[in-house]
Structures are given as C-alpha cells and as structure tokens.
Backbone bond lengths (Angstrom), bond angles and torsions (degrees), N, CA, C in turn:
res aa  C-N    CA-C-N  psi(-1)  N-CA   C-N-CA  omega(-1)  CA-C   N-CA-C  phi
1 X - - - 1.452 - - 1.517 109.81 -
2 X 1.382 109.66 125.84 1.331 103.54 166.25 1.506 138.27 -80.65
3 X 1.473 121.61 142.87 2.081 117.82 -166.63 1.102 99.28 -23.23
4 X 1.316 150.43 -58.04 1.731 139.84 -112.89 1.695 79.85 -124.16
5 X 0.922 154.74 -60.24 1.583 137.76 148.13 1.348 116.62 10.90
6 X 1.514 103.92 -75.72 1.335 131.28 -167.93 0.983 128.45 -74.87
7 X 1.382 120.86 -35.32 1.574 134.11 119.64 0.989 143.04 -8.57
8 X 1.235 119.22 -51.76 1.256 130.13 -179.01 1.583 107.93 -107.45
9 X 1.516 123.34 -1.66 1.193 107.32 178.81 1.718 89.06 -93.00
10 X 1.108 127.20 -46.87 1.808 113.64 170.04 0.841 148.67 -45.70
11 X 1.511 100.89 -34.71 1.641 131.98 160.37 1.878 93.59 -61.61
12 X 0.875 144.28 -19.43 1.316 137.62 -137.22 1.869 87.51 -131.50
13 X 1.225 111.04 -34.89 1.851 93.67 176.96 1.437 104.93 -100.47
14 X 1.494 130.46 -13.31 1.348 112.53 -160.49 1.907 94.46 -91.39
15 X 1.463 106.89 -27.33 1.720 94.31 149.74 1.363 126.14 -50.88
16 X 1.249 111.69 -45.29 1.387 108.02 -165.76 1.550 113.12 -63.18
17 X 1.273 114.01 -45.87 1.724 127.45 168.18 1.050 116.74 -63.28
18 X 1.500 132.58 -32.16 1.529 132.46 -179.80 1.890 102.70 -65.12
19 X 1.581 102.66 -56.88 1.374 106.87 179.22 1.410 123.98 -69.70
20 X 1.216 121.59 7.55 1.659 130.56 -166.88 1.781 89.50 -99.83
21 X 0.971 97.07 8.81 1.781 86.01 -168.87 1.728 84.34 -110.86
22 X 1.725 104.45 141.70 1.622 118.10 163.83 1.606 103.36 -55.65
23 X 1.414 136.83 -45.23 1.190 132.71 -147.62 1.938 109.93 -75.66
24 X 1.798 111.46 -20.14 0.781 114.97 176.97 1.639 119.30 -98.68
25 X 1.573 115.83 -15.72 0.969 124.04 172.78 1.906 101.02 -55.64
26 X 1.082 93.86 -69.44 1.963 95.50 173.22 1.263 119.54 -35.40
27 X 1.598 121.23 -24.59 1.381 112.63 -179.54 1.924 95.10 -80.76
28 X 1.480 117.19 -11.40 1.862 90.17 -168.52 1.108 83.13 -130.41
29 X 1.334 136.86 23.73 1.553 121.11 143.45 1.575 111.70 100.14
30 X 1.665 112.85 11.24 1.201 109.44 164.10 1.756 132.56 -66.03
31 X 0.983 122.36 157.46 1.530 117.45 -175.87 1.357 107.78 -91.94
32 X 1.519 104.81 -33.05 2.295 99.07 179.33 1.445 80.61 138.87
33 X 1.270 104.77 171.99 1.759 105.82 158.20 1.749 106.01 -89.93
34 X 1.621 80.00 157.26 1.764 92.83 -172.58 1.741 124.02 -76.30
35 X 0.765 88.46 5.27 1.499 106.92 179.43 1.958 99.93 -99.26
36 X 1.608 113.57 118.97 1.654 126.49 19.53 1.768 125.52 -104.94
37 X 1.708 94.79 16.81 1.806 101.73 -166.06 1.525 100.16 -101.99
38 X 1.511 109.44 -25.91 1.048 94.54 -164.11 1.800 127.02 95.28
39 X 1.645 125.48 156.39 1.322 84.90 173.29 2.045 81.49 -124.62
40 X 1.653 98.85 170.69 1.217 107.52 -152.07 1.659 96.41 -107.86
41 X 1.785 110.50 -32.49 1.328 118.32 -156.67 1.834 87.26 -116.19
42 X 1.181 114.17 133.78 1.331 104.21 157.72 1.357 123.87 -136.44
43 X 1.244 124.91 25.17 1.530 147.84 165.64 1.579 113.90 -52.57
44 X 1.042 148.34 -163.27 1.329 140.38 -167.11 1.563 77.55 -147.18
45 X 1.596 92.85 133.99 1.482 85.58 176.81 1.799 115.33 105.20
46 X 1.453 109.99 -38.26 1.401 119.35 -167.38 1.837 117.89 -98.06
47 X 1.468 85.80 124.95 1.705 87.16 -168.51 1.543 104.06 -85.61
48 X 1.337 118.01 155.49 1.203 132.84 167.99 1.325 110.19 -78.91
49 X 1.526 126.34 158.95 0.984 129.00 -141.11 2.095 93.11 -99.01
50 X 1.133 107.47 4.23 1.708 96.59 -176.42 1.675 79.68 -135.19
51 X 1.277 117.24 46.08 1.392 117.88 157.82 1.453 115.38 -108.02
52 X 1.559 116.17 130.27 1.484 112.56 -178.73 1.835 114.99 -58.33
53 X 0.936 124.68 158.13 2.033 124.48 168.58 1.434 86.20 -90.30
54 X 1.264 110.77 121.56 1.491 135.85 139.10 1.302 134.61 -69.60
C-alpha cells in the first residue's frame, strides 16, 4: 500500500469514531438519529416538539 492510501484510510476511521460519539454530534449541530421518535418537523428552521427554545 502506498503512504497517501494509508493515510487516508486513518484519516478516514478516526473521523468516523470521533463523530460516532453524541458529544460531537452537538458540536455540528446534529439532532441524533431519528429513530425511535422519529422526526415530526422537517423544515429548516423547525423545532421539534421536545426541543428546548434557544
């Protein structure tokens, strides 16, 4: 395998594990997956109903 291969396959899981965590989802503004509520609002802009007002 060549460096830039190999590179990019590490570069490519230690994202994947950093973002698998809830604590980082909150840093880019994800909501969670929608599963088991579901989501109700899907407008840009539209809060769900067990979402705090900011």
């Amino acid at each position: 395998m060549t460096a830039s291969h190999v590179w990019s396959l590490w570069t490519r899981y230690a994202c994947e594990a950093f973002y698998a965590h809830p604590y980082a989802w909150d840093e880019i503004g994800f909501g969670g997956p929608a599963y088991p509520r579901g989501y109700l609002r899907l407008g840009r802009g539209s809060r769900e109903p067990w979402e705090d007002e900011r």
